[in-house]
C-alpha positions, 0 to 999 in steps of 0.5 A: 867710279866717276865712269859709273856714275857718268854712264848713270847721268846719261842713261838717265838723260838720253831716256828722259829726253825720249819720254819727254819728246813724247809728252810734247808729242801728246800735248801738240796732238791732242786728238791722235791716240795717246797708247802709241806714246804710252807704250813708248813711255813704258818701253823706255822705262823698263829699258832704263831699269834694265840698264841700271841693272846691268850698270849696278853689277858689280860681278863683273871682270872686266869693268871697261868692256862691260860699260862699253857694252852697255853704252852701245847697247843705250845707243842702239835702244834710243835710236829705235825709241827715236824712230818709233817717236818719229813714227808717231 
């Protein structure tokens, strides 16, 4: 269960950070155009309901290879987030 609940607290830590570094993007640049930053918000978003979802599947057989996958799976979708922040 610990493994669950720790998969939880870093989905929700790695996509807070990213939303919240596009928050200080948005106050440091007060004159740009906000919808780049909202759209990687909303992205952000639904990629995190899309891992809670998959980490709340309890029909699964083998818990350990389901939870590796979805960590890669959050490694490899904050890196895009990162660099689309980065882009900005």
């Amino acid at each position: 269960m610990a493994n669950r609940r720790d998969l939880k607290k870093d989905i929700n830590y790695v996509l807070g950070d990213i939303i919240e570094e596009v928050y200080v993007w948005e106050l440091d640049n007060p004159d740009k155009d906000g919808k780049s930053g909202e759209a990687i918000i909303d992205e952000a978003i639904t990629s995190f309901d899309g891992f809670m979802a998959r980490v709340n599947d309890r029909k699964v057989e083998n818990p350990s290879k389901h939870f590796k996958a979805i960590r890669e799976d959050l490694e490899k979708t904050a890196q895009a987030l990162i660099a689309k922040v980065n882009s900005l």
